[in-house]
C-alpha positions in Angstrom: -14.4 -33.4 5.1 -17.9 -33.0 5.4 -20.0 -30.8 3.0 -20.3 -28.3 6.2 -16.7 -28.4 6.2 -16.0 -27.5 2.9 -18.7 -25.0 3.0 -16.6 -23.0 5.8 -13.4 -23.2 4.0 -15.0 -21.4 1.0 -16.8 -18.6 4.1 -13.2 -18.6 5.2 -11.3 -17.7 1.8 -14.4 -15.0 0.5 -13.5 -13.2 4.4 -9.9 -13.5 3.6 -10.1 -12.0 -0.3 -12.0 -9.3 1.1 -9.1 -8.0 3.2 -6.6 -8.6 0.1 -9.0 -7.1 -2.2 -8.3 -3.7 -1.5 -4.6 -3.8 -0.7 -4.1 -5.2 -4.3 -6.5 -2.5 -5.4 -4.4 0.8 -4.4 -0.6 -1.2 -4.3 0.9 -0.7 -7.6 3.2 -3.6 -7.6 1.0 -5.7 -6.6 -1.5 -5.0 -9.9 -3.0 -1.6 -9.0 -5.6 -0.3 -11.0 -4.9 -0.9 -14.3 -5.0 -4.4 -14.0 -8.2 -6.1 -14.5 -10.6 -6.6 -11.8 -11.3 -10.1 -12.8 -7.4 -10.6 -11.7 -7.2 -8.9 -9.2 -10.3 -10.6 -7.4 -8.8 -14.1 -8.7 -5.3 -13.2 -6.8 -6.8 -12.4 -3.7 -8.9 -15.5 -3.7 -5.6 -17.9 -4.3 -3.6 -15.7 -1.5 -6.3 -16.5 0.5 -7.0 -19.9 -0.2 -3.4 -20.8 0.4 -4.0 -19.1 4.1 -7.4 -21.3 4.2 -6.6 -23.6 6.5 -4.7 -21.1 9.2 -7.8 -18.8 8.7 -10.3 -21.1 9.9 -8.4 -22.4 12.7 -7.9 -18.8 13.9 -11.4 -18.3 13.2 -12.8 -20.8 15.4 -10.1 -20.1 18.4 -10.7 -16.4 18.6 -14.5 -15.5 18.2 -18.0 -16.2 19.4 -17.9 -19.7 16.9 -17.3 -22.6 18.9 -14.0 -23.0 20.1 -12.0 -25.6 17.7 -9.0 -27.0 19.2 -6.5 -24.6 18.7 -3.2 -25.3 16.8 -0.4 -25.6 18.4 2.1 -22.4 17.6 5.9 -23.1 16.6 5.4 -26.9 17.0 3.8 -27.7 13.8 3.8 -25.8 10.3 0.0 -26.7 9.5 -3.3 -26.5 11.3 -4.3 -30.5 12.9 -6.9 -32.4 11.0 -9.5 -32.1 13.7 -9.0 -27.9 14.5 -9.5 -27.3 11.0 -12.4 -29.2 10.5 -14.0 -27.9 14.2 -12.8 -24.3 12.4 -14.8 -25.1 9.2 -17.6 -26.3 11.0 -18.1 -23.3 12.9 -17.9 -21.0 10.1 -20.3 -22.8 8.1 -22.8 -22.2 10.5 -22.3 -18.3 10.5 -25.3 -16.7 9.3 -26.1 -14.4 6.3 -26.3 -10.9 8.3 -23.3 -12.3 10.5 -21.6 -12.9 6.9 -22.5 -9.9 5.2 -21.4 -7.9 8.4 -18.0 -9.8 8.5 -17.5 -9.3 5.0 -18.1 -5.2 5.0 -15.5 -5.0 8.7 -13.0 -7.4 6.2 -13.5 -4.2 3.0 -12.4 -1.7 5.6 -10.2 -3.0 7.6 -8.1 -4.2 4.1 -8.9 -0.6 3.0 -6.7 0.5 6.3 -3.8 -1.8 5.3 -4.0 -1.0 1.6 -3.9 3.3 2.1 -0.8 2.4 4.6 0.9 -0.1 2.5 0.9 2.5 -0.9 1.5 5.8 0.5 5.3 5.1 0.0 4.3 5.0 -4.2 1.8 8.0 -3.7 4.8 9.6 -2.1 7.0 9.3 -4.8 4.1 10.6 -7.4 3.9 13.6 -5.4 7.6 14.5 -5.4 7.6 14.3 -9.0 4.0 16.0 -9.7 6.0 18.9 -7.2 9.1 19.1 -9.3 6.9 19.6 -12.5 4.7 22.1 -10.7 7.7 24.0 -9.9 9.3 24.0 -13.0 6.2 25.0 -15.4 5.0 21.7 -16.9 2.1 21.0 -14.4 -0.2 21.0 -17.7 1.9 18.3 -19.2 0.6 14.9 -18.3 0.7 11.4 -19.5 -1.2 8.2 -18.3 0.3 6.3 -15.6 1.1 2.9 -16.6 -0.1 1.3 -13.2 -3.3 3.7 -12.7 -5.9 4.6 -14.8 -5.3 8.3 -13.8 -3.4 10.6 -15.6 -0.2 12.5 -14.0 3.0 14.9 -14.8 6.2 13.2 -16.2 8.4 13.8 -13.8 5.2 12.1 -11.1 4.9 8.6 -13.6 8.7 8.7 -13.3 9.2 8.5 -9.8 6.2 6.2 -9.4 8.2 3.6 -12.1 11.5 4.2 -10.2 9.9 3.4 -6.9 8.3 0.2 -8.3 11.3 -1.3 -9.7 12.8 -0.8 -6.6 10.1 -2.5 -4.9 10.8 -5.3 -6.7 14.8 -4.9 -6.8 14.3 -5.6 -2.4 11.8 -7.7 -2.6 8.9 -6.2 -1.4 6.1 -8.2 -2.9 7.1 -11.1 -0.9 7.8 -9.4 2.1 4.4 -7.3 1.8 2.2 -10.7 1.1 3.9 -12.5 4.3 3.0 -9.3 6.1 -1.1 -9.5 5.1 -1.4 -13.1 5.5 0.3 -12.4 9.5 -2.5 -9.4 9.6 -5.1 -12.7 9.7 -3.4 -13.5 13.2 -3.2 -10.8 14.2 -7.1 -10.1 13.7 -8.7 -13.3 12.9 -11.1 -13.2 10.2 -14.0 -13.7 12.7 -12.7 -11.6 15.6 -13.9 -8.4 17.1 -12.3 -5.4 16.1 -12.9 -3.0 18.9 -12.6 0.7 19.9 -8.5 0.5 21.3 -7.9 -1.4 17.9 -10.1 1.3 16.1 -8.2 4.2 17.2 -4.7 2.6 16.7 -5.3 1.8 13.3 -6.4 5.4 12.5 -3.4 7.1 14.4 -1.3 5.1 12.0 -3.2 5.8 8.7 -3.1 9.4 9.8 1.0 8.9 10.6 1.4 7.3 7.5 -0.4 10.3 5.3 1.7 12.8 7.8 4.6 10.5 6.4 3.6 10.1 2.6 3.5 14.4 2.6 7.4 14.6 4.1 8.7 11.7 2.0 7.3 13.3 -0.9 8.8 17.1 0.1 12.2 15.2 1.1 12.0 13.2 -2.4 11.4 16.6 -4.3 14.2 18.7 -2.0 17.2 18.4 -5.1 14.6 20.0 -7.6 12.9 22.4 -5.2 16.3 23.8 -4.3 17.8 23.8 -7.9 14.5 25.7 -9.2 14.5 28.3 -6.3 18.4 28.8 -7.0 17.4 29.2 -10.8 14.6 31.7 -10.1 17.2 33.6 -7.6 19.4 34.3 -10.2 16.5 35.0 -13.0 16.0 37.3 -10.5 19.5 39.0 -9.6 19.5 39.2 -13.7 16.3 41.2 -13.8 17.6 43.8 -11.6 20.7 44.2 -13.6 19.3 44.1 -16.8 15.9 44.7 -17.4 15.6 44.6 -20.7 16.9 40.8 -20.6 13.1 38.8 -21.4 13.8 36.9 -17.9 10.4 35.0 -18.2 10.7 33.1 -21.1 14.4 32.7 -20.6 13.1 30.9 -17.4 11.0 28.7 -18.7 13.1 26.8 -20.7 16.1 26.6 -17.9 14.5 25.5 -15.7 12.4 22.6 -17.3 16.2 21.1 -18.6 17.3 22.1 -14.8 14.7 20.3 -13.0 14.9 17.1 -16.1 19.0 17.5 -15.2 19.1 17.1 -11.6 16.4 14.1 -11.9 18.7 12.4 -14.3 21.8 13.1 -12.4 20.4 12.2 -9.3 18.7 9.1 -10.1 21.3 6.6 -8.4 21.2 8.7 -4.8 17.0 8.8 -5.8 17.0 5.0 -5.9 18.8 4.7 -2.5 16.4 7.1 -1.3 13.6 4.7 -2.3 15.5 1.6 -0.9 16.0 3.2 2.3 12.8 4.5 2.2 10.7 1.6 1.4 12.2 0.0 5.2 10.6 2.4 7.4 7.3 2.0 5.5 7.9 -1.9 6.1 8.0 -0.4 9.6 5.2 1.3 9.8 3.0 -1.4 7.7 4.3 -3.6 10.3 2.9 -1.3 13.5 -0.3 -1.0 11.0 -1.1 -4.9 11.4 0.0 -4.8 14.5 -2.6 -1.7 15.6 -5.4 -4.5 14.8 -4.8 -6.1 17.5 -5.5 -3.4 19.6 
């Protein structure tokens, strides 16, 4: 391949780590946080040097770059010799403010992907930072292994939970095929315009609608156990007011609220299981929004 050639493969893979960049960034399976940025930017450039060649071709076939023969769809597992070097070509010859401007639409439009793709984790955090909340030990926190944020027990809990059942269904897998299909969806080089704009924001805003219910239906067991609690704390106070309901409440309901959890924690995983399929579903429609 000429050096013009290989000079748009390496356009092709920066454009296509930009878009993985931030999904690795805020997924906590996938790294998250706490793992090193040096890593994290590494992984992103192998996922998307493995999707090199397909990138390129796309490239080429579906933006203002001269049209390389395109590849032909079900009929043949990798791009033909002379698409992706017409592909490479053509994105060798993009220019610096063309790159630059590319490169910033990749950020955000991986930045789209990535809030959809972990608001099923940030759900589970919030049902357990609720349950603590309700149950007095919102000023107990502890660092989250996956995040360099701190958060309540109950919060790092759920998250950990969530995550092993991420991996129990294989969700990295499934996740990873579903950004490398985003780059058909929305070539790496093709226009993003105002019908794919809006789509892709109604389903961000669905998904934080959605994070907010998953996290109240995820907290429901403790909410209702603590509410019970605090109804009879309260049925006690009115029959015997010298019994010191406060701080017998305090203490009953933290080992209420830490029993239910425990109890619950096969019907919890379930919950995730199930759970974890509709935000396949909507990750799915998110990729699919870019299309406009």
């Amino acid at each position: 391949m000429p050096p013009s050639g290989l000079l748009g493969i390496v356009v092709a893979t920066a454009l296509g780590a930009a878009r993985l960049l931030p999904v690795l960034w805020l997924v906590a399976p996938l790294g998250g946080p706490r793992l090193p940025a040096t890593v994290r930017v590494g992984f992103a450039l192998v996922l998307a040097l493995v999707a090199a060649p397909v990138l390129v071709v796309e490239s080429g076939t579906h933006t203002g770059f001269p049209n390389p023969p395109a590849m032909i769809r079900g009929e043949q597992s990798s791009p033909a010799p002379h698409a992706l070097a017409a592909g490479a070509g053509a994105l060798a010859d993009v220019s610096v403010l063309r790159f630059t401007l590319l490169l910033a639409r990749e950020v955000v439009v991986g930045l789209c992907l990535g809030l959809v793709a972990s608001a099923a984790f940030r759900a589970a955090e919030v049902a357990g930072r609720l349950g603590d909340t309700l149950r007095g030990a919102n000023v107990a926190e502890i660092l989250v292994p996956t995040a360099e944020e701190r958060a309540s027990p109950l919060g790092v809990l759920y998250l950990l939970l969530a995550t092993v059942v991420f991996f129990q269904i294989g969700g990295v897998p499934r996740l990873v095929d579903a950004l490398l299909s985003s780059y058909r969806t929305l070539p790496i080089g093709g226009g993003l315009g105002e019908p794919a704009t809006r789509h892709v924001a109604l389903v961000v805003m669905a998904a934080s609608a959605k994070l907010i219910a998953s996290g109240l239906a995820l907290a429901a067991p403790v909410v209702v156990a603590i509410w019970l609690t605090d109804l009879a704390l309260g049925l006690i106070a009115r029959a015997a007011p010298s019994v010191p309901v406060y701080f017998l409440g305090l203490p009953l309901k933290g080992l209420l609220a830490v029993g239910v959890v425990l109890l619950g924690l096969g019907l919890l995983q379930n919950a995730f299981a199930g759970g974890f399929l509709s935000w396949f579903r909507m990750f799915a429609q998110a990729v699919a929004a870019l299309r406009g």
